[in-house]
C-alpha positions in Angstrom: -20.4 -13.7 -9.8 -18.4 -11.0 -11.6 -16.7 -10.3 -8.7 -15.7 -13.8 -8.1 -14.3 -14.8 -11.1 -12.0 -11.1 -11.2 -10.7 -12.5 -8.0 -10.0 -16.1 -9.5 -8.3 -14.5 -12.7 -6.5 -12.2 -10.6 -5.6 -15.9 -8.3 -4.9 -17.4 -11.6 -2.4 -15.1 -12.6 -0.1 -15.4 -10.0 0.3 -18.7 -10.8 1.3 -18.5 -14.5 4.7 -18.2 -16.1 5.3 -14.8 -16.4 3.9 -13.9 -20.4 3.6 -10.0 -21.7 4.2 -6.6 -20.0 1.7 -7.5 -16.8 3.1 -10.7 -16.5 3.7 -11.8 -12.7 5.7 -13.9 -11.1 4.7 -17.0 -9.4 4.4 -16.4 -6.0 6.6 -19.1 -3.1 4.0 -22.2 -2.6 6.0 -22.4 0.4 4.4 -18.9 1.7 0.9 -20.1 1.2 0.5 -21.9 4.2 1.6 -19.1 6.3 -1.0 -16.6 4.3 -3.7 -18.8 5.3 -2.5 -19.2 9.0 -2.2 -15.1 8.8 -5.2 -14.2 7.3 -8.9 -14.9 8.9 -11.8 -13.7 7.7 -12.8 -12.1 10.8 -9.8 -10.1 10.6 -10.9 -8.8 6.9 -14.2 -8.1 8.1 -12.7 -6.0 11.3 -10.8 -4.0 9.3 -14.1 -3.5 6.9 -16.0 -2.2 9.9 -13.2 0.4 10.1 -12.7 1.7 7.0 -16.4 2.4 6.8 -16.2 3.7 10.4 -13.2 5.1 12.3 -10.6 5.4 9.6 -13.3 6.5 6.7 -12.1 10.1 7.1 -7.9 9.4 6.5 -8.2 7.8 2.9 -9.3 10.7 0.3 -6.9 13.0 2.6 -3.9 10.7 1.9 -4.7 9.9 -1.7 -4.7 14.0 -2.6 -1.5 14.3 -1.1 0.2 11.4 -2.6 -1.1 13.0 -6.1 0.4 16.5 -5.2 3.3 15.4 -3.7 4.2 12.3 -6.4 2.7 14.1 -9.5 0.3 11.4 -10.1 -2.5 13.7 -11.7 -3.3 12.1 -14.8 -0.1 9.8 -14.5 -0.9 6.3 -17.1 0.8 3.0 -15.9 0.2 0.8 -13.0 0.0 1.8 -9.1 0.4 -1.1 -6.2 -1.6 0.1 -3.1 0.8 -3.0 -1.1 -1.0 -4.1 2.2 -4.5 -2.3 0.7 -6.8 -4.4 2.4 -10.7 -3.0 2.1 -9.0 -0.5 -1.3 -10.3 2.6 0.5 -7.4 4.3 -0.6 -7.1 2.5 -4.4 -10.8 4.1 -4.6 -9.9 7.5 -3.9 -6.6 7.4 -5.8 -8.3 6.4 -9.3 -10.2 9.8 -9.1 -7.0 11.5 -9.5 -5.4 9.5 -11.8 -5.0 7.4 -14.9 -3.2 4.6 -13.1 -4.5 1.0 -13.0 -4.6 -0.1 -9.6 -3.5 -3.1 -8.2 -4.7 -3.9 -4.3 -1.7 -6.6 -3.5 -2.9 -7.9 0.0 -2.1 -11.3 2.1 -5.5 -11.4 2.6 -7.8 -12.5 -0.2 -11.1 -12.3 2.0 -10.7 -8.2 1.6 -11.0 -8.7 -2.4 -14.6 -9.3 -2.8 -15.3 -6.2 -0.9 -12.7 -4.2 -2.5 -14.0 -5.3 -6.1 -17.7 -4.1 -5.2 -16.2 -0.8 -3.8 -14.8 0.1 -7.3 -17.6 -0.8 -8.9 -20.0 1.2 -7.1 -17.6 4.3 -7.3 -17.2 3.6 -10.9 -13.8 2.4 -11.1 -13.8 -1.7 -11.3 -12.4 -1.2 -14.9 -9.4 0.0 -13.7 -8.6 -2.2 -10.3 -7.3 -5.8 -9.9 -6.8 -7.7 -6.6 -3.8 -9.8 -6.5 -2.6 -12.6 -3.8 0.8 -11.2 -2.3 3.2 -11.7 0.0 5.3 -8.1 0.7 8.3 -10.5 1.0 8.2 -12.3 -2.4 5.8 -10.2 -4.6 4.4 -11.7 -7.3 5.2 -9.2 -10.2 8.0 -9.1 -12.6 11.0 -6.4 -11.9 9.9 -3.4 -12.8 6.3 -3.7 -13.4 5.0 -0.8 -11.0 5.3 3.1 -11.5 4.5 3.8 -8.2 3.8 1.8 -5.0 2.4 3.1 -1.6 1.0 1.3 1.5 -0.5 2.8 4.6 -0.6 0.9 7.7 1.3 -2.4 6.3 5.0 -2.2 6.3 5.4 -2.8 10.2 3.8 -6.1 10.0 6.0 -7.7 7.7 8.0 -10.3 9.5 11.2 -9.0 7.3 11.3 -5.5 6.3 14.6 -6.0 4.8 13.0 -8.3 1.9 9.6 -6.2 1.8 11.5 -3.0 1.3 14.1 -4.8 -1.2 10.8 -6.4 -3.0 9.3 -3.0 -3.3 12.6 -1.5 -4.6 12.9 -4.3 -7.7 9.1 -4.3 -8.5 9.6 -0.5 -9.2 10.3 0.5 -12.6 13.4 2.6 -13.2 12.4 6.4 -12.2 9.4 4.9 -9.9 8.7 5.9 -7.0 7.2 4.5 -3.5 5.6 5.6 -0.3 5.2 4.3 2.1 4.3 4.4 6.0 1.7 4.2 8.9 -0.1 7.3 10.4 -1.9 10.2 8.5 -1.3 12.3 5.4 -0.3 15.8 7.1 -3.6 17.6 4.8 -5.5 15.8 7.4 -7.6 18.3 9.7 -6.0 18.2 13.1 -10.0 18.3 14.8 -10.4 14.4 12.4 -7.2 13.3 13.6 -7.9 13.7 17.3 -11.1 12.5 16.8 -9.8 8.9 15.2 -7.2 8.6 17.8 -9.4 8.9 20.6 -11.1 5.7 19.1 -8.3 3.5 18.3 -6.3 1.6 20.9 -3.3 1.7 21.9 -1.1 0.2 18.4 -0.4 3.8 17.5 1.8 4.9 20.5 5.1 4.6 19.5 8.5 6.5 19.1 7.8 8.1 15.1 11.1 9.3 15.5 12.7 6.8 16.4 11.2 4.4 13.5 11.5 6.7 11.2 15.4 6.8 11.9 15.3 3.3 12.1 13.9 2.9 8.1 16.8 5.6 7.2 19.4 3.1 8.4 17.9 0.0 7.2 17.3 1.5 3.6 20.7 3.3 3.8 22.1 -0.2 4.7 20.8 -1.3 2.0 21.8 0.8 -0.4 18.5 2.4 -1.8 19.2 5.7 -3.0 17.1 8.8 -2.6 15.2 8.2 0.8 13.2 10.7 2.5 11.6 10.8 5.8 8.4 12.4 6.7 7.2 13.1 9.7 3.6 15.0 9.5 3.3 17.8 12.6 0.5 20.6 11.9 0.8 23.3 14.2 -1.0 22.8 17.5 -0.8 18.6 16.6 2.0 17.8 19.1 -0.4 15.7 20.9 -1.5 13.5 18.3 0.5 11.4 16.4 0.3 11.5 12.6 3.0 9.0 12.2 6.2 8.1 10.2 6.4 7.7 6.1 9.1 6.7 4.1 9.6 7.7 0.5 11.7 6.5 -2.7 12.4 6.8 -5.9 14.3 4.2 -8.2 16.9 5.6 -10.5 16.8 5.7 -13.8 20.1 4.0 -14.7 21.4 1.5 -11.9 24.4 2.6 -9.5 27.4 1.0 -10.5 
């Protein structure tokens, strides 16, 4: 019941006029139909099975990384996980930092789950689960101090407006990371091992895509882009994909 009605409030709040510091913003009622038409349960509950199963290993990897490499240790504020889904990586990420967590997904049939997972690890207090579109986010400008996703951005119909809704959500001096593919702490043996059980989805040019997101952020004009590539010696074989990161300046471009 608990659960429920976090999800509802959480629901509830993308629907009010924005009001206070965490105020969002209404989200496109002309999106909705298309969330519904995009997001079945049994697709929540596949990737479920996987985060438990084959990709249980990549999350607490990634999140130390993104600590290290962001300086999130002990960072205050709000973190988006955009594209979350089951909030493996929210999970690991609040026990390295202060941040309040916000899992904005298409899919609300991953909230439930995600709102038990924080409990049991001891971190509900400091999680919400928020309806969103990448494309029209519901959230003020500049309400997040960081954002990351892993595993979302090349399913957004529009990368142009995803990348350009990131950018605005992003408070002056935040920064965002984001990409598909593994954090490079991860062992090469565990890698291997997950992509002998996944299909085919992961073989594709990294190099190429990652030039590809230079150009299109270039084009559109976001300053300070940087793109990783993760290769561990010996891990030519396996692909530990393509990431893109950000960081907002603190006083606009002229």
């Amino acid at each position: 019941m608990r659960n429920s009605l976090v999800i509802l409030a959480a629901l509830a709040a993308c629907s009010c006029a924005p009001a206070g510091r965490h105020s969002l913003k209404p989200p496109q009622s002309a999106a909705l139909p298309a969330i519904r038409r995009r997001t079945p349960k049994q697709s929540a509950e596949r990737m479920i099975a996987a985060s438990r199963t084959t990709l249980a290993p990549v999350y607490a990897p990634l999140a130390e990384q993104l600590v290290r490499d962001l300086g999130l240790a002990g960072r205050a504020g709000v973190g988006i996980d955009l594209g979350s889904g089951p909030g493996n990586l929210i999970v690991e990420l609040c026990k390295h930092t202060q941040l309040h967590w916000v899992n904005a997904d298409i899919n609300p049939h991953f909230f439930p789950h995600f709102l038990r997972l924080a409990e049991v690890n001891g971190v509900g207090h400091r999680v919400s689960a928020v309806l969103a579109d990448a494309q029209s986010l519901p959230f003020r400008d500049g309400y997040a101090d960081v954002i990351v996703s892993r595993g979302s951005y090349h399913f957004w119909p529009d990368r142009r407006k995803g990348f350009a809704e990131v950018h605005r959500v992003l408070k002056p001096g935040g920064v965002a990371y984001i990409g598909r593919g593994f954090s490079r702490n991860l062992p090469l043996a565990i890698a291997r091992q997950v992509r002998a059980k996944q299909r085919k989805s992961w073989r594709y040019d990294r190099v190429a895509e990652g030039q590809a997101l230079r150009k299109l952020l270039v084009e559109m004009r976001i300053p300070n882009v940087r793109i990783h590539l993760p290769n561990p010696p010996g891990g030519a074989d396996v692909n530990y994909g393509v990431w893109v990161e950000f960081r907002k300046p603190t006083v606009s471009a002229p």
